[in-house]
N, C-alpha and C positions, 0 to 999 in steps of 0.2 A: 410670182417674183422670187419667193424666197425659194421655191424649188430649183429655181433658174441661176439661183448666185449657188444652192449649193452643191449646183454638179456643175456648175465652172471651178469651185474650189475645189471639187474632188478630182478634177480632171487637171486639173494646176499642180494638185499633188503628187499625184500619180506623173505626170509628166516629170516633176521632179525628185523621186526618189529615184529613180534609177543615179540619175544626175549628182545625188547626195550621196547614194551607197556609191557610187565612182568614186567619187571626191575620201569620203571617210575610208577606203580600201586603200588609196593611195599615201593617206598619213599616213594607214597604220605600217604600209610598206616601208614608208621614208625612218619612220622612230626603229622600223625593223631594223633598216641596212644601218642607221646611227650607230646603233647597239653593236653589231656586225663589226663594221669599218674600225671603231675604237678596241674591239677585242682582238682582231687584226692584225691592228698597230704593233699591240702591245705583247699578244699571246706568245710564250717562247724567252721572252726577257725577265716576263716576271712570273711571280706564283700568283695561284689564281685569289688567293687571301690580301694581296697587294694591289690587285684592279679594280675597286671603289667607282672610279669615275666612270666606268663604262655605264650610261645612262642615257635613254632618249633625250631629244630636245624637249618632246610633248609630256613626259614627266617631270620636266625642269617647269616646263611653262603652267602646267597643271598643280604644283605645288605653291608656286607663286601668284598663283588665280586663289588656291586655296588661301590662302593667308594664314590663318588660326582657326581653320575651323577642323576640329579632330576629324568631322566626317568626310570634310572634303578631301581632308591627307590620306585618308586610311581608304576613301577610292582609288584617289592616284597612284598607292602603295599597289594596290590588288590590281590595275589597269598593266601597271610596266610589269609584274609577278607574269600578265598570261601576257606578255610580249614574249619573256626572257622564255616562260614554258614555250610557246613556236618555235622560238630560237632552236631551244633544247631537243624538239620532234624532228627539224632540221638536220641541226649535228647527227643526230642518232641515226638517218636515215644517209645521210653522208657515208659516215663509220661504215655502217652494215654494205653499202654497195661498194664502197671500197675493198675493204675487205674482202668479200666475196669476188672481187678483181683480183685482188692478191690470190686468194686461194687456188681459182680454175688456173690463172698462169703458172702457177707449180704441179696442179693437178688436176687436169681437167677432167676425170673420173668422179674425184670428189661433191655429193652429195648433200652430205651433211655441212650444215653451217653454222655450228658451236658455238662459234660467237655474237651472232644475233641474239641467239635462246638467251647467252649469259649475259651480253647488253640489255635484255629485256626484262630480266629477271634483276641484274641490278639497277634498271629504272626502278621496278615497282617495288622491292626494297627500302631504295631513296625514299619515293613518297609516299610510303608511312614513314618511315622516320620523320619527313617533313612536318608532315598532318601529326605527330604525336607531341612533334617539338612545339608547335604552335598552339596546340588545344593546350599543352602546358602553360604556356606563357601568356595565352589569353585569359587563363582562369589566375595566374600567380598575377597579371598586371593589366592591362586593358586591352583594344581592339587595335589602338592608333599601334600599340607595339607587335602585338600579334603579327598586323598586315606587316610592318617595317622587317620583321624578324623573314618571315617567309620569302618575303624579296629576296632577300640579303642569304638566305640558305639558297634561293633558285640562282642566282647568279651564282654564287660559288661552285652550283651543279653544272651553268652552261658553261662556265670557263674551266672548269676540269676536263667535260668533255671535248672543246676547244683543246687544251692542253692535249688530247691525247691525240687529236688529228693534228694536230704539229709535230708529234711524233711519227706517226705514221705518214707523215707529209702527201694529208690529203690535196686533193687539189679545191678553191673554195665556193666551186660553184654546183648544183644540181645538172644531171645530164638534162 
């Protein structure tokens, strides 16, 4: 009997994770385009030091699930952190194939693609800076500020990048 109940739950399971990873790929889609849609709105009017509010819904709702508790803040911190880093792989990946559209329509000989290497190279610049900023300020103050600090330098990272494809007046979707 009890082998019987436990490969109806295993098979219960299994039938529903697929069901679950759908459902949990689809929030993380929607807090995506949230984030997206408000940098948007706003990218081009303002500097990117003055767009605060661009935030998910599911880190609004996850901070007020948290209430007081530092641990449950400083997940939600690190959860919307690697939202803002996709965002950021996004942008980058935008830049570079643009770009590289610009390029062959002036020269379609051209080769070489400069600007990738040096987008690439000032990503991984950025974080270490990031990761040095924050091992600082986790040792001078706690975790809950650590995660908050990190966030708040990645968002400044994706809206800069944003800022420069408003420049470059990317178009904002992937081919």
């Amino acid at each position: 009997m009890r082998r019987a109940l436990s490969a109806a739950l295993i098979l219960i399971a299994q039938g529903a994770a697929p069901a679950l990873a759908e459902e949990a790929d689809t929030a993380e889609e929607t807090a995506l385009a949230e984030i997206e849609a408000c940098t948007l709105e706003d990218v081009g009017y303002e500097t990117p030091e003055t767009l605060w509010d661009c935030y998910s819904g599911a880190f609004s709702a996850c901070m007020v699930e948290a209430d007081t508790s530092y641990r449950k803040m400083s997940g939600c911190y690190r959860l919307e952190t690697r939202r803002i880093e996709t965002l950021i792989e996004r942008q980058i990946t935008r830049l570079k194939i643009e770009r590289r559209k610009n390029y062959r329509s002036l020269d379609p000989t051209r080769q070489i693609d400069s600007f990738g290497t040096l987008l690439d190279a000032d990503q991984a610049a950025w974080e270490s800076f990031r990761q040095s900023e924050v091992a600082f300020i986790r040792l001078s103050f706690n975790n809950l500020e650590a995660d908050a600090s990190a966030m708040i330098l990645t968002r400044k990272r994706y809206l800069r990048l944003r800022m420069m494809g408003f420049y470059y007046r990317l178009p904002e979707g992937l081919p």
